[in-house]
Each structure stands twice: as C-alpha cells, then as structure tokens.
N, C-alpha and C positions, 0 to 999 in steps of 0.2 A: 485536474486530471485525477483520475480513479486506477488504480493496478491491484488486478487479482492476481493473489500469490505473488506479495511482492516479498516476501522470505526474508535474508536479513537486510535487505534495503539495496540491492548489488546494482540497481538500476536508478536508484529514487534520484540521484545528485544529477542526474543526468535528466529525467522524467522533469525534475523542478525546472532544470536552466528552461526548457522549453514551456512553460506552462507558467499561470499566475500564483497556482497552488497546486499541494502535493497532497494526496491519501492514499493512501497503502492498507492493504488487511492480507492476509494469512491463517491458514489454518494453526500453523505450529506457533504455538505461544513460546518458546524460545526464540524464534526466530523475531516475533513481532520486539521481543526485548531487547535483541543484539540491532536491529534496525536504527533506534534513534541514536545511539552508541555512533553507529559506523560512518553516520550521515553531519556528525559533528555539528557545528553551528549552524547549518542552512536554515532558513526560515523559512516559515510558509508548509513545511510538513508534517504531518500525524500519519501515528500508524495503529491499528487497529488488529487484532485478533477474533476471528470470526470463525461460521460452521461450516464456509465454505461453498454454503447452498444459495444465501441469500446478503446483501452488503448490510453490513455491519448496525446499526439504529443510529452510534457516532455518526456514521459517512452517509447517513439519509437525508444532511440537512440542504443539501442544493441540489441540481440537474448538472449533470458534466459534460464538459465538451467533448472529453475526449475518456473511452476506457479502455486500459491497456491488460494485456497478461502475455505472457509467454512460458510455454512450459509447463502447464498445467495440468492435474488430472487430477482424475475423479477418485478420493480415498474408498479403499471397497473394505 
C-alpha cells in the first residue's frame, strides 16, 4: 500500500493491519519525522518525504495494489 499525504502517520497503523506493507510520503518533512515516532514498532513501514507531484525514487521499487490519500491538495 502507497498513501499520499500520509502527514505524521494518523492512518499508517491502520493502512498496515490491512496490507502486506506500508509507504507513506508527504510533502512536510516534519511531518514525514514524527510519522515513524507515532507508528512505534510496526513492521513492514517506511515513510518518505517527497515534492508532492511525483512518488518518491524510495517508493518506486514495486507496483501497488492499492493507493490511498485523503485530504489532499495541491500547495500553491
């Protein structure tokens, strides 16, 4: 599983139980820091800091089953 604007992680614990793996990216590089913090020992997730326009070079090494985001917009 893939989530855009996954912020500091509010969804990921929840995104992993369902899925074999977890990636996340974000535009706000704070956010991408407080994410592995919040998500405490879960396995199975990385989280990435990106420009927002295109996924991350990290999160370009497989095809996903599933891509998630909610709440997202475009920074002007």
């Amino acid at each position: 599983m893939l989530e855009l604007g996954c912020g500091s992680g509010r969804l990921a614990r929840l995104l992993r139980a369902a899925s074999r793996s977890y990636k996340g990216f974000d535009i706000a590089a704070g956010m991408v820091d407080v994410a592995p913090r919040r998500c405490g020992s879960a396995e199975g997730m990385r989280f990435f800091q990106g420009n927002g326009l295109s996924v991350p070079a990290e999160a370009q090494d497989r095809l996903y089953g599933l891509v998630f985001a909610v709440a997202v917009s475009r920074a002007t």
